[in-house]
N, CA, C and O atoms as a printed pandas DataFrame, in Angstrom:
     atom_number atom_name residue_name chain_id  residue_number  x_coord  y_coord  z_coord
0              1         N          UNK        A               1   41.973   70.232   12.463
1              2        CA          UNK        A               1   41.720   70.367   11.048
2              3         C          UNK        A               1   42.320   69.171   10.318
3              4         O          UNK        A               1   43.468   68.771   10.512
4              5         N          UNK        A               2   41.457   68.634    9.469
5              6        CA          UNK        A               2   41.906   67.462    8.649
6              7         C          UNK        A               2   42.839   67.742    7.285
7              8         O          UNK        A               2   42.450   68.205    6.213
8              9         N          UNK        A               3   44.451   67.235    7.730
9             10        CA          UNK        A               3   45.151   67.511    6.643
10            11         C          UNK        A               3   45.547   66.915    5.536
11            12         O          UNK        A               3   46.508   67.208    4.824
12            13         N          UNK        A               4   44.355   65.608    5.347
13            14        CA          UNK        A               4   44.610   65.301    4.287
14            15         C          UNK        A               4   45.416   64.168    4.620
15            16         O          UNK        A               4   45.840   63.673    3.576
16            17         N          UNK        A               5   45.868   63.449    5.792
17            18        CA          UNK        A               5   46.373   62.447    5.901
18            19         C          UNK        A               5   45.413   61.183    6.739
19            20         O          UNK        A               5   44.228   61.219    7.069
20            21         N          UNK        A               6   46.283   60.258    6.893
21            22        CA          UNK        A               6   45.469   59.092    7.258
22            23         C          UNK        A               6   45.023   59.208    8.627
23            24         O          UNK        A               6   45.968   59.528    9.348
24            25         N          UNK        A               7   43.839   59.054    9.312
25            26        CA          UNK        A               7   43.364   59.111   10.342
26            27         C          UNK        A               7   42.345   57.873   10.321
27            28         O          UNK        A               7   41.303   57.802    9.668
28            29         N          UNK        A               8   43.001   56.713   11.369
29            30        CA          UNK        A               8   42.220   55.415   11.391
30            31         C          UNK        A               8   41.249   55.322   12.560
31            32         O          UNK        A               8   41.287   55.750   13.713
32            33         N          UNK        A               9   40.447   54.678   11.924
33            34        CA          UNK        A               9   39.405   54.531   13.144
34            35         C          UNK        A               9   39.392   54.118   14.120
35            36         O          UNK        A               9   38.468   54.323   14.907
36            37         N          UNK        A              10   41.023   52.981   14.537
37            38        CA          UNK        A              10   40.868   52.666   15.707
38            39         C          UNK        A              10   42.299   52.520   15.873
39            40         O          UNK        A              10   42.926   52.137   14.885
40            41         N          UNK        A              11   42.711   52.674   16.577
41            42        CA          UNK        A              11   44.590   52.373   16.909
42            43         C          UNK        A              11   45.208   51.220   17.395
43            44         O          UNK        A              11   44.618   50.422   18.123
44            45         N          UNK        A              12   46.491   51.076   16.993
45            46        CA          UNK        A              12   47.052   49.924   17.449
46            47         C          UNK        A              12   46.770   49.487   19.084
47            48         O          UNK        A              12   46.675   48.350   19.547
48            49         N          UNK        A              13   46.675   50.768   19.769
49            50        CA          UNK        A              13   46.800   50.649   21.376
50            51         C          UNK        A              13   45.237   49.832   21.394
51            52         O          UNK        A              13   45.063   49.180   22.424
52            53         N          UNK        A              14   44.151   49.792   20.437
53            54        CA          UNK        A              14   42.910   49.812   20.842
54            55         C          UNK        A              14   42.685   47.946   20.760
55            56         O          UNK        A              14   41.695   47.304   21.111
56            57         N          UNK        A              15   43.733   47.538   20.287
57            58        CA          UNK        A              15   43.729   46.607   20.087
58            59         C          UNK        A              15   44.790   45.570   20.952
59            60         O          UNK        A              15   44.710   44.344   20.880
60            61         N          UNK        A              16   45.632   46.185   21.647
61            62        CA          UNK        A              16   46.833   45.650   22.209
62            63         C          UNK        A              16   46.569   44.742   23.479
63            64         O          UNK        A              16   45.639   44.973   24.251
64            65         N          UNK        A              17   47.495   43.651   23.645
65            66        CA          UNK        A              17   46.507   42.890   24.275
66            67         C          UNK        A              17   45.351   41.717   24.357
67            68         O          UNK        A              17   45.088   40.731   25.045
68            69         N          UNK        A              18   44.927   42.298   23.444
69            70        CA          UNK        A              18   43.364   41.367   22.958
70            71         C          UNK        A              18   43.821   39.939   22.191
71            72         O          UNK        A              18   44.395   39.876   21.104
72            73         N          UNK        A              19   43.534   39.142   22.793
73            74        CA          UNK        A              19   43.358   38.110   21.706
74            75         C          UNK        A              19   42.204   37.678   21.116
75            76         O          UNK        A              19   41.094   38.191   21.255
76            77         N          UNK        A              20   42.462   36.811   20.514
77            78        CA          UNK        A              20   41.744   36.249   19.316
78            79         C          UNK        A              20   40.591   35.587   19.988
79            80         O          UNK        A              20   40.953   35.039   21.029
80            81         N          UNK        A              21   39.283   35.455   19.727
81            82        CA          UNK        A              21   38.218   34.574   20.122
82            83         C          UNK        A              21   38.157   33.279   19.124
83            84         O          UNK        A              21   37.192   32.517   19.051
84            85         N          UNK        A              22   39.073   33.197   18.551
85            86        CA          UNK        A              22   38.729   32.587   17.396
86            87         C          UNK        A              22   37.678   32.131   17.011
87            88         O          UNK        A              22   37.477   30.963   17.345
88            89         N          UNK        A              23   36.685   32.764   16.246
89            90        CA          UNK        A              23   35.194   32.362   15.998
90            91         C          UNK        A              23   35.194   31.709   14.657
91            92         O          UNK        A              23   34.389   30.849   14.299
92            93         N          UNK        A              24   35.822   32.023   14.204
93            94        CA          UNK        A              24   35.790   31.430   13.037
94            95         C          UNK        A              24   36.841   30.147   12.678
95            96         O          UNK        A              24   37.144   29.812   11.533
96            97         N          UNK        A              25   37.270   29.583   13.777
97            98        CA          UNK        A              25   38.052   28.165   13.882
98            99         C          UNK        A              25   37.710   27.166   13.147
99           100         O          UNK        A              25   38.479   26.592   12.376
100          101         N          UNK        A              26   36.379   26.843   13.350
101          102        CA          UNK        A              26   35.702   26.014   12.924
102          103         C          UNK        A              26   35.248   25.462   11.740
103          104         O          UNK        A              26   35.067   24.285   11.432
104          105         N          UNK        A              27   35.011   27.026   10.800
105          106        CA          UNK        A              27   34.991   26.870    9.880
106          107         C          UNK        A              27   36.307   26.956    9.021
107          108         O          UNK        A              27   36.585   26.278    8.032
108          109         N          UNK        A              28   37.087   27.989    9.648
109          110        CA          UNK        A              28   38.321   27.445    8.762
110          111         C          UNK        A              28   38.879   26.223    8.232
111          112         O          UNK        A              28   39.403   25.996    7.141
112          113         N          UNK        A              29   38.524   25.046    9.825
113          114        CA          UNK        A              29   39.084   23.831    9.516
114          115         C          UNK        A              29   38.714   23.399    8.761
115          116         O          UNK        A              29   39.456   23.150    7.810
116          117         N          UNK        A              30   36.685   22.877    8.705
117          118        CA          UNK        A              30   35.969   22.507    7.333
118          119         C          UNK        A              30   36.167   23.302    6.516
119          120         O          UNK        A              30   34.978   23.612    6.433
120          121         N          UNK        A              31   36.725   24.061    5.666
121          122        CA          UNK        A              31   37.104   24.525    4.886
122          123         C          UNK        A              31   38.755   23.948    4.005
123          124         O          UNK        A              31   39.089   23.928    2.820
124          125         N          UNK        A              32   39.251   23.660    4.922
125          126        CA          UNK        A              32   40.621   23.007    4.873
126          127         C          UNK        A              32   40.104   21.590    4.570
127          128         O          UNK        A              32   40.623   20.931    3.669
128          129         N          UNK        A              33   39.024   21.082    5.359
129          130        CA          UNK        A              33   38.628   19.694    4.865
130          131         C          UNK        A              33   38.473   19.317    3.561
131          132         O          UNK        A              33   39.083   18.564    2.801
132          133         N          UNK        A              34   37.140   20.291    3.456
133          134        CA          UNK        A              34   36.725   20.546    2.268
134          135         C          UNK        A              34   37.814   20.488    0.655
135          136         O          UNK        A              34   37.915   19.546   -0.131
136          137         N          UNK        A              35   38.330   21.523    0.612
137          138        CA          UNK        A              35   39.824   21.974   -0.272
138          139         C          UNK        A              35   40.104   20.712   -0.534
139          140         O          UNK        A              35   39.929   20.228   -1.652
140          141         N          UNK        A              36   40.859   19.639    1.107
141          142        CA          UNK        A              36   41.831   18.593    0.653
142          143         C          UNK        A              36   41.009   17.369    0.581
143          144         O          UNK        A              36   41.665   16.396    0.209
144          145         N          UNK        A              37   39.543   17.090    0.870
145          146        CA          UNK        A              37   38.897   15.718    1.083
146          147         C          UNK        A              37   38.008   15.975   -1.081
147          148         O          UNK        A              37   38.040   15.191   -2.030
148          149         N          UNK        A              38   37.525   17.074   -0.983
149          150        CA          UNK        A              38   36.984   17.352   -2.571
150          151         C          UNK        A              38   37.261   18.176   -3.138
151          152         O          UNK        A              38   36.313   18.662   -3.755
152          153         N          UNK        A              39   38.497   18.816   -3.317
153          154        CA          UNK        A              39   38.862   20.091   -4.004
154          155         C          UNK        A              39   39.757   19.614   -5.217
155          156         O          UNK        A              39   40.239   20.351   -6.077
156          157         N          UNK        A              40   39.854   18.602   -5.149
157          158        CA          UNK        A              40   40.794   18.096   -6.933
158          159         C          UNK        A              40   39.503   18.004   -7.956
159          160         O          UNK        A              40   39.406   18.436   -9.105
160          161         N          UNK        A              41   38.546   17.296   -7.147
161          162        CA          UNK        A              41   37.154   17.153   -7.895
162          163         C          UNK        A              41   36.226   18.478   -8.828
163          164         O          UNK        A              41   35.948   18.798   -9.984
164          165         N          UNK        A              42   36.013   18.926   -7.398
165          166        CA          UNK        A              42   35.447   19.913   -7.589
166          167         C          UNK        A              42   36.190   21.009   -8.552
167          168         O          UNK        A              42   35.593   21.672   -9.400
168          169         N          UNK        A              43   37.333   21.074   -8.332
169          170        CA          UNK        A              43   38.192   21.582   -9.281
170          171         C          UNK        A              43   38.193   21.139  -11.000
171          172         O          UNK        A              43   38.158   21.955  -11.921
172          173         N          UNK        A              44   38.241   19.692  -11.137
173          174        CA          UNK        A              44   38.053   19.244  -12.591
174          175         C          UNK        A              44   36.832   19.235  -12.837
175          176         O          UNK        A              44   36.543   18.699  -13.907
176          177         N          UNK        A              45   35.902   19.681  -12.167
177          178        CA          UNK        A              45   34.404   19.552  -13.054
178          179         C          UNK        A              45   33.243   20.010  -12.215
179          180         O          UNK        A              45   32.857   19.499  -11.163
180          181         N          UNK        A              46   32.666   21.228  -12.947
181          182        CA          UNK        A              46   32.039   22.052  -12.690
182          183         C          UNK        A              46   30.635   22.081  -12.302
183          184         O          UNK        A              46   30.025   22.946  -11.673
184          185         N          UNK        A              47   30.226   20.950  -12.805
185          186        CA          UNK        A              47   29.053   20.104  -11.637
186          187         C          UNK        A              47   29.357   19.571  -10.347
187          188         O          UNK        A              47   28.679   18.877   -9.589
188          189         N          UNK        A              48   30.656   20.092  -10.236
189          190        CA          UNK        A              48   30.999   19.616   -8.587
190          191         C          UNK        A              48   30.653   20.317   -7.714
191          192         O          UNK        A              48   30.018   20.144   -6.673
192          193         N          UNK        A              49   31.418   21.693   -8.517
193          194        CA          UNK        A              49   30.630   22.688   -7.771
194          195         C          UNK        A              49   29.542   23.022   -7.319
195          196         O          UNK        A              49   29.237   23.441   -6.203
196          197         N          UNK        A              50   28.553   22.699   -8.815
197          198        CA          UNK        A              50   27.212   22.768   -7.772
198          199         C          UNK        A              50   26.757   22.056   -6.762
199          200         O          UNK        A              50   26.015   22.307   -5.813
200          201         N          UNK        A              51   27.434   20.954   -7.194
201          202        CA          UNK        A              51   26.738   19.973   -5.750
202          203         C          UNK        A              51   27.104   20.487   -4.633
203          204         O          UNK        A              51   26.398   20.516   -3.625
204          205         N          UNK        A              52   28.989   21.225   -4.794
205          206        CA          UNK        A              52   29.324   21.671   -3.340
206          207         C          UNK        A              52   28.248   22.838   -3.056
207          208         O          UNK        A              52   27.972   22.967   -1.863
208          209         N          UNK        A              53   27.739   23.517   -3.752
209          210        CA          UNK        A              53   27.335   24.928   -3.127
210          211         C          UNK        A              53   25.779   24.206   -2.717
211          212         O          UNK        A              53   25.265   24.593   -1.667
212          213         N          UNK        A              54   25.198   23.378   -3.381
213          214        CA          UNK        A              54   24.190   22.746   -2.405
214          215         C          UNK        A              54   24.293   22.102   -1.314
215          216         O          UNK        A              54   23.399   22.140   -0.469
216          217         N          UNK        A              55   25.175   21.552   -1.194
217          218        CA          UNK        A              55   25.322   20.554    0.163
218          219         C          UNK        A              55   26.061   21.829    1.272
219          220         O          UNK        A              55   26.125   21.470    2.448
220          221         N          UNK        A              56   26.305   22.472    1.130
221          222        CA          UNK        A              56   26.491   23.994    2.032
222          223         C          UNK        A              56   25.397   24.787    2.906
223          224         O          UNK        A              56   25.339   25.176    4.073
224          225         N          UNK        A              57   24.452   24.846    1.638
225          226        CA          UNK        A              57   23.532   25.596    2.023
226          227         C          UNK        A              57   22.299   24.927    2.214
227          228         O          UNK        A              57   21.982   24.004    1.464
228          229         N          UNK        A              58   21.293   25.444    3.502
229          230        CA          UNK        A              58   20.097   24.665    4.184
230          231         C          UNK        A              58   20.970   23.642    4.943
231          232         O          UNK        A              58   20.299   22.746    5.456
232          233         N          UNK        A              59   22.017   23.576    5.097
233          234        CA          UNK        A              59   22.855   22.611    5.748
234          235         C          UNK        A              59   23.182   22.610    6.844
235          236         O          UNK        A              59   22.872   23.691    7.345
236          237         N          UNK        A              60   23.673   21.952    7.553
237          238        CA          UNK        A              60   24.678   22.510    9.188
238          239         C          UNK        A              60   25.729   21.193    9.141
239          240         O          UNK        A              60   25.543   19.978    9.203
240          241         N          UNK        A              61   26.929   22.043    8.999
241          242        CA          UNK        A              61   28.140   20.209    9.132
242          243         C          UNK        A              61   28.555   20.637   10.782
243          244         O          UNK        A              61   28.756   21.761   11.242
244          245         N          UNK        A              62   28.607   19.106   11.566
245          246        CA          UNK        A              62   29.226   19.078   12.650
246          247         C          UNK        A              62   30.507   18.473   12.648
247          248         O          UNK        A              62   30.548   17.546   11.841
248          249         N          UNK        A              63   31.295   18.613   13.103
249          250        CA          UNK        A              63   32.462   18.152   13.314
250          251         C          UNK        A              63   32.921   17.349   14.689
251          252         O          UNK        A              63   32.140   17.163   15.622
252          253         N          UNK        A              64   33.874   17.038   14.684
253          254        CA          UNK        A              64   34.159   15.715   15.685
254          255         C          UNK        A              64   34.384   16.540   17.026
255          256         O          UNK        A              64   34.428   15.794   18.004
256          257         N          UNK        A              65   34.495   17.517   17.238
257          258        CA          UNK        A              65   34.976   18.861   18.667
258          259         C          UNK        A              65   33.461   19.619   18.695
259          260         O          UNK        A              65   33.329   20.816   18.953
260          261         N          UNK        A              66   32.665   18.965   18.472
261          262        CA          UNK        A              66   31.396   19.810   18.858
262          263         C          UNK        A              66   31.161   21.045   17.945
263          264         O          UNK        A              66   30.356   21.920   18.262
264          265         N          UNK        A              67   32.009   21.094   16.612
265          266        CA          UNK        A              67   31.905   22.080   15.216
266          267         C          UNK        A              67   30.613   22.091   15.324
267          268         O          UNK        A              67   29.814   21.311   15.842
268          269         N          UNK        A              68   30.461   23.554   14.499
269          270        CA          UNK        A              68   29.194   23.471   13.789
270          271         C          UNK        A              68   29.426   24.494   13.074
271          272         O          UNK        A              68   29.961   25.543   13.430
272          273         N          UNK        A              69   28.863   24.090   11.632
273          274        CA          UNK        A              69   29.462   25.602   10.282
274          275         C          UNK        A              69   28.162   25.413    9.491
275          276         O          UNK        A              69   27.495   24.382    9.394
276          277         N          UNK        A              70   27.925   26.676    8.919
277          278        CA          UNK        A              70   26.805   26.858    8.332
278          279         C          UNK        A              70   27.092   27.723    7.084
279          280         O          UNK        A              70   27.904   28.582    7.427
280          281         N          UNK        A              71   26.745   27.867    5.689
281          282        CA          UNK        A              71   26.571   28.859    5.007
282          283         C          UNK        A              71   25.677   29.641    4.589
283          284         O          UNK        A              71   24.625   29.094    4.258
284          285         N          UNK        A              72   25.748   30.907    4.476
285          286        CA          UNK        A              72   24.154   31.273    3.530
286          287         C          UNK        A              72   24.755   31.167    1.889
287          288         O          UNK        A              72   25.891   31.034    1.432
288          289         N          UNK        A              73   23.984   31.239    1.535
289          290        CA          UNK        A              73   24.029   31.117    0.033
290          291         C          UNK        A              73   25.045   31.589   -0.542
291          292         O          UNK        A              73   25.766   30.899   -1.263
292          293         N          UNK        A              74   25.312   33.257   -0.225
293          294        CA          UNK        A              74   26.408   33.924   -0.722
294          295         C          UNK        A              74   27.481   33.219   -0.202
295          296         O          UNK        A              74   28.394   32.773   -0.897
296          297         N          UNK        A              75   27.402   33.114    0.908
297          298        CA          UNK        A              75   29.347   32.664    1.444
298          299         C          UNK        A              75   29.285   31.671    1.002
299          300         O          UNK        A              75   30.461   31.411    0.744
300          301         N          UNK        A              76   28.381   30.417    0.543
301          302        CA          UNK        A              76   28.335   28.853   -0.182
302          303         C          UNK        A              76   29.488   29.488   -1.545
303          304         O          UNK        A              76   30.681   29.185   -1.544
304          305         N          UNK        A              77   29.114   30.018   -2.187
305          306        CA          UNK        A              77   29.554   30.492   -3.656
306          307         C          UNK        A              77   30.755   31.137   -3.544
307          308         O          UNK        A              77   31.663   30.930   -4.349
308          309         N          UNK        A              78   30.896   32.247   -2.204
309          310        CA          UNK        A              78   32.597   32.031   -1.836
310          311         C          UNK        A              78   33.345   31.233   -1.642
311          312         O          UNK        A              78   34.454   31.263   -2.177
312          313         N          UNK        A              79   32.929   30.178   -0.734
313          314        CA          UNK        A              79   33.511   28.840   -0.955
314          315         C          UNK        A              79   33.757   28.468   -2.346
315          316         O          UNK        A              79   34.865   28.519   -2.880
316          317         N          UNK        A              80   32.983   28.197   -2.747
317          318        CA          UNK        A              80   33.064   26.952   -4.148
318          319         C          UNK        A              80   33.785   27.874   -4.957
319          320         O          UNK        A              80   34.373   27.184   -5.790
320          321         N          UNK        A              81   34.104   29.356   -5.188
321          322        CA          UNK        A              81   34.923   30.029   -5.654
322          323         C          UNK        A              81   36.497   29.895   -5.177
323          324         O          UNK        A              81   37.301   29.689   -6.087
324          325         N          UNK        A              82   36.931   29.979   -4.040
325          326        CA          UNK        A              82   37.919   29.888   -3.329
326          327         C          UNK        A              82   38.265   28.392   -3.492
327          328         O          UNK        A              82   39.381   27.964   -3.787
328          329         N          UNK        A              83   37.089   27.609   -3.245
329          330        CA          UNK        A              83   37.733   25.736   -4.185
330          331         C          UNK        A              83   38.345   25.513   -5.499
331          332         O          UNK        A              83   39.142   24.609   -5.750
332          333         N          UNK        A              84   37.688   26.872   -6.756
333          334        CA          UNK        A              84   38.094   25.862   -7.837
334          335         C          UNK        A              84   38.877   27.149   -7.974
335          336         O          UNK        A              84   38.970   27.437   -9.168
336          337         N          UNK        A              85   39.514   28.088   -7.135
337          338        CA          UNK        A              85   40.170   29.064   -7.466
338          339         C          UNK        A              85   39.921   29.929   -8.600
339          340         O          UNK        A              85   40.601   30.021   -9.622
340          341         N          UNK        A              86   39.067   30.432   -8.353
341          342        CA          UNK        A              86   38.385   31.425  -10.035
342          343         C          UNK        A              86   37.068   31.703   -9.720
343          344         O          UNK        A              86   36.266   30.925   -9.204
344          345         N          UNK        A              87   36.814   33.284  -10.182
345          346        CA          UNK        A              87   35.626   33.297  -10.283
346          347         C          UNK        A              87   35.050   34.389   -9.389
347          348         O          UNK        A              87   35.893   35.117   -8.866
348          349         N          UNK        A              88   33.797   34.632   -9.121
349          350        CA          UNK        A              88   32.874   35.091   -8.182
350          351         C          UNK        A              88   31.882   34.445   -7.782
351          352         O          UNK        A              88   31.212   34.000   -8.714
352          353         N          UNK        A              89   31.393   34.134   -6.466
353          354        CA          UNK        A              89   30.164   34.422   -5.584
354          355         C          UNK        A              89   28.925   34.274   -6.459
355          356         O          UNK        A              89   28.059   33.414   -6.296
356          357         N          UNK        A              90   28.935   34.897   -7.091
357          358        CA          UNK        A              90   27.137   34.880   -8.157
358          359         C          UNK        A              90   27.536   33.925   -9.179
359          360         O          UNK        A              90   26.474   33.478   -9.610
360          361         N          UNK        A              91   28.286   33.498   -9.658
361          362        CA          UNK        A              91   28.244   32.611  -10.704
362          363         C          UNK        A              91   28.248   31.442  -10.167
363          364         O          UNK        A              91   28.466   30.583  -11.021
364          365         N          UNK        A              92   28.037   30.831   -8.653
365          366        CA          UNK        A              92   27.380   29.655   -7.972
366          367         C          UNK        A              92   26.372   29.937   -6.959
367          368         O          UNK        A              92   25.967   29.013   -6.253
368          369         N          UNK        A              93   25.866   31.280   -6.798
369          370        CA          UNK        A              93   24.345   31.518   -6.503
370          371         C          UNK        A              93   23.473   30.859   -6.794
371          372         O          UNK        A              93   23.305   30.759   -8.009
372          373         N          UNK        A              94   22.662   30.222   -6.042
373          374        CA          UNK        A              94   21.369   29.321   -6.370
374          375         C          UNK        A              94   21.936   28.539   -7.646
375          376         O          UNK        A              94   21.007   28.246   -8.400
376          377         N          UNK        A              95   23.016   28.171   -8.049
377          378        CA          UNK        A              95   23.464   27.352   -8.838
378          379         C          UNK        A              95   22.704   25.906   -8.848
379          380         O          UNK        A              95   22.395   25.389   -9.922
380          381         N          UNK        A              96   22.386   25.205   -7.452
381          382        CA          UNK        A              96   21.675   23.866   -7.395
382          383         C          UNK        A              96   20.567   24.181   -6.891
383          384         O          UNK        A              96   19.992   25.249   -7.099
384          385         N          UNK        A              97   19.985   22.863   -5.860
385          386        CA          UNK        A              97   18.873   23.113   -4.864
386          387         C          UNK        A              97   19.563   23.106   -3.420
387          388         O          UNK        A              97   20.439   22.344   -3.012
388          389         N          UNK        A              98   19.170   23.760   -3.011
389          390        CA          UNK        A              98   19.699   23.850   -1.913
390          391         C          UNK        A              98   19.609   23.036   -0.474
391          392         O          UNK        A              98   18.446   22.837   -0.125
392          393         N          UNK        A              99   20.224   22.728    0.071
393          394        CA          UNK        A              99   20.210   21.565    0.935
394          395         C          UNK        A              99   19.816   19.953    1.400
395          396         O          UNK        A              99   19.352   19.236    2.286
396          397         N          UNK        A             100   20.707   20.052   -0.671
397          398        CA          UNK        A             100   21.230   18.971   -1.097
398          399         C          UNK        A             100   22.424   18.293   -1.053
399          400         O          UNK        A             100   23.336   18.682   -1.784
400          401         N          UNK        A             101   22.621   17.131   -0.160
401          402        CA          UNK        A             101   23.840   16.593   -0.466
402          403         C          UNK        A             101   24.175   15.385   -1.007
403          404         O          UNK        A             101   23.701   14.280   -0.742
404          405         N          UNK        A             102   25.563   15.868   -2.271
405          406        CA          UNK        A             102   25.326   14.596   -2.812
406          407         C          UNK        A             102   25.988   13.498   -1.758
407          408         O          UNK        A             102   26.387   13.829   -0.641
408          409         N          UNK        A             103   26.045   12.196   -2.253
409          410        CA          UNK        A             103   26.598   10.686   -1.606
410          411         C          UNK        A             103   28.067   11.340   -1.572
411          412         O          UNK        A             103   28.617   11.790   -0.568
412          413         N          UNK        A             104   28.708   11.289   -3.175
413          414        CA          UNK        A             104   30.061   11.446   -2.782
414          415         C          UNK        A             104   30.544   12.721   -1.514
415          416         O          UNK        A             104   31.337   12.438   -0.616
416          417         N          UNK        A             105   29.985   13.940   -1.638
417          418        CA          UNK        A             105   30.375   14.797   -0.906
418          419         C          UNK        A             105   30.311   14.267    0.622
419          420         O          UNK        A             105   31.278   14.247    1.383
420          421         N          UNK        A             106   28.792   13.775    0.982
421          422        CA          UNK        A             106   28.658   13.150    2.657
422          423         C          UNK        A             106   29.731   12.137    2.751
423          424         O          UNK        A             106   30.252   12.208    3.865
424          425         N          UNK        A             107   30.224   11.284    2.062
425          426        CA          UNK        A             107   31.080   10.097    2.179
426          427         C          UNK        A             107   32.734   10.790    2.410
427          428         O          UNK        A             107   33.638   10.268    3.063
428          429         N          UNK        A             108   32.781   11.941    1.756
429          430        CA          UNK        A             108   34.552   11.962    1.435
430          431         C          UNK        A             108   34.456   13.016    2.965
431          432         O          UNK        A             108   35.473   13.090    3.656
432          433         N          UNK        A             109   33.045   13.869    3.442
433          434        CA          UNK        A             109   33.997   14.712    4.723
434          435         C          UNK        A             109   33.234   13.553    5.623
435          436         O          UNK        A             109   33.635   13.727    6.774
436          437         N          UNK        A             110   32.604   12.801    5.603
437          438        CA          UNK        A             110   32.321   11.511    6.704
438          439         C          UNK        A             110   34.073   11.001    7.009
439          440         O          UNK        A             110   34.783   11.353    7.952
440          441         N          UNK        A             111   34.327   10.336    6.185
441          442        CA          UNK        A             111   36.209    9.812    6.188
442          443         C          UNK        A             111   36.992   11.158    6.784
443          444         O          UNK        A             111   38.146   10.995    7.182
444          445         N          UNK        A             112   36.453   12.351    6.848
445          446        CA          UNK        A             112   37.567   13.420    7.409
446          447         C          UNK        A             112   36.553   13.655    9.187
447          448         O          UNK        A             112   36.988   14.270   10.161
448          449         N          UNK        A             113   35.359   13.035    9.101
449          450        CA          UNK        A             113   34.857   13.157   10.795
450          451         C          UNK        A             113   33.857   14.409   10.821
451          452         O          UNK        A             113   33.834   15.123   11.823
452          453         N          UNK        A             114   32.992   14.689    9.669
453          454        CA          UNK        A             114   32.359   16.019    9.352
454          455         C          UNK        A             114   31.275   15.170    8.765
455          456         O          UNK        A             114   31.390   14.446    7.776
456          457         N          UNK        A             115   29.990   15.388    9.648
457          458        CA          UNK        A             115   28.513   14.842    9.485
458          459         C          UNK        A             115   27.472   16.025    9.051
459          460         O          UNK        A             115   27.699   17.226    9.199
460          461         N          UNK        A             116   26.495   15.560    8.587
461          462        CA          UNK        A             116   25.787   16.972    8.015
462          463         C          UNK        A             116   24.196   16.800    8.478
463          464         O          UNK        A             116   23.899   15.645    8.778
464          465         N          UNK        A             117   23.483   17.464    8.544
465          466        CA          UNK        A             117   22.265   17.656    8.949
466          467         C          UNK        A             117   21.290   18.674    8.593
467          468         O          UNK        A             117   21.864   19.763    8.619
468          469         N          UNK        A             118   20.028   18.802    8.261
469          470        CA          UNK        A             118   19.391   20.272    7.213
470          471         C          UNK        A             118   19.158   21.185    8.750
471          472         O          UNK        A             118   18.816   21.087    9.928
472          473         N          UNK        A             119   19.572   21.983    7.835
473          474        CA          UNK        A             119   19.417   23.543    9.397
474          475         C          UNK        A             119   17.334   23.615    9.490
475          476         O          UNK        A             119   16.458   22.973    8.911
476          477         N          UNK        A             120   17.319   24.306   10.125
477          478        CA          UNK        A             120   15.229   24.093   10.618
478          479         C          UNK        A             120   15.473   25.460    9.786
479          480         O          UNK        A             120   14.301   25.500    9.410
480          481         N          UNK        A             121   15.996   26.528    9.235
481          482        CA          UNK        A             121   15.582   27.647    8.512
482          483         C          UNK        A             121   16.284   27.645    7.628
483          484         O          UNK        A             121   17.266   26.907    7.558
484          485         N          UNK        A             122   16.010   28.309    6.923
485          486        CA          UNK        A             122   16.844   28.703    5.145
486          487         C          UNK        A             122   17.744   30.094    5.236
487          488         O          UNK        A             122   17.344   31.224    5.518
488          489         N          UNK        A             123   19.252   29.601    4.869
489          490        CA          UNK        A             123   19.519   30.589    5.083
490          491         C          UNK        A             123   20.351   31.324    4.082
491          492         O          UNK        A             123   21.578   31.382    4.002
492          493         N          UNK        A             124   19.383   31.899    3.299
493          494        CA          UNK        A             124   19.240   31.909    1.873
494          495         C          UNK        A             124   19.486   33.723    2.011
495          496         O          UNK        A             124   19.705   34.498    1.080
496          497         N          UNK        A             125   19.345   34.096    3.703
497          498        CA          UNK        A             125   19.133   35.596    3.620
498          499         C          UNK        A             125   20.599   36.292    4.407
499          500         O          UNK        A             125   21.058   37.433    4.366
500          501         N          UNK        A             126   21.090   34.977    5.151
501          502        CA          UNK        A             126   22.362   35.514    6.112
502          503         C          UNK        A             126   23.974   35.434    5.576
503          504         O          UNK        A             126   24.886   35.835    6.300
């Protein structure tokens, strides 16, 4: 009988052991790139943002270890939210065109070893 207390779906034991796959390595790092190669920018001016949330999305950045990071639209706008610290997700939704990048953006993560290329689908839905 349920008394009203916490009952979790999975237990510490269910997890013990296990490490990390780290799947999401990759992008953490370009993300860290990102922040410290255009995040003062993007931060003082709000057309930065859009450019960042275009050059994100329809995109694929590789990195120098065989990276590869992708956004869909929504997580683009988490990003560029989490860059200028403020905000939500929909207020850089389809903000630009999408899988657009500007010069400055390819140039400043080129100098950090992060090349970009248009993905063959839109991923406008993932």
């Amino acid at each position: 009988m349920f008394d009203g207390g916490y009952i979790p779906f999975f237990s510490r034991e269910d997890f013990e052991g296990i490490p990390s796959s780290r799947a999401y390595r990759a992008r953490k790092q370009f993300e860290a790139v990102v922040d410290r190669a255009i995040g003062d920018r993007v931060r003082s001016d709000g057309a930065c943002g859009v450019d960042l949330w275009s050059a994100l999305t329809n995109v694929e950045w590789h990195g120098s270890d065989d990276q590869i990071v992708s956004y869909s639209f929504r997580a683009a706008g988490d990003l560029v939210t989490w860059v200028r610290e403020e905000g939500n997700y929909i207020e850089w939704y389809c903000s630009g065109e999408p899988g657009i990048v500007a010069a400055w953006i390819s140039g400043a993560l080129a100098r950090e070893g992060w090349s970009w290329a248009p993905t063959t689908r839109s991923n406008s839905e993932s």
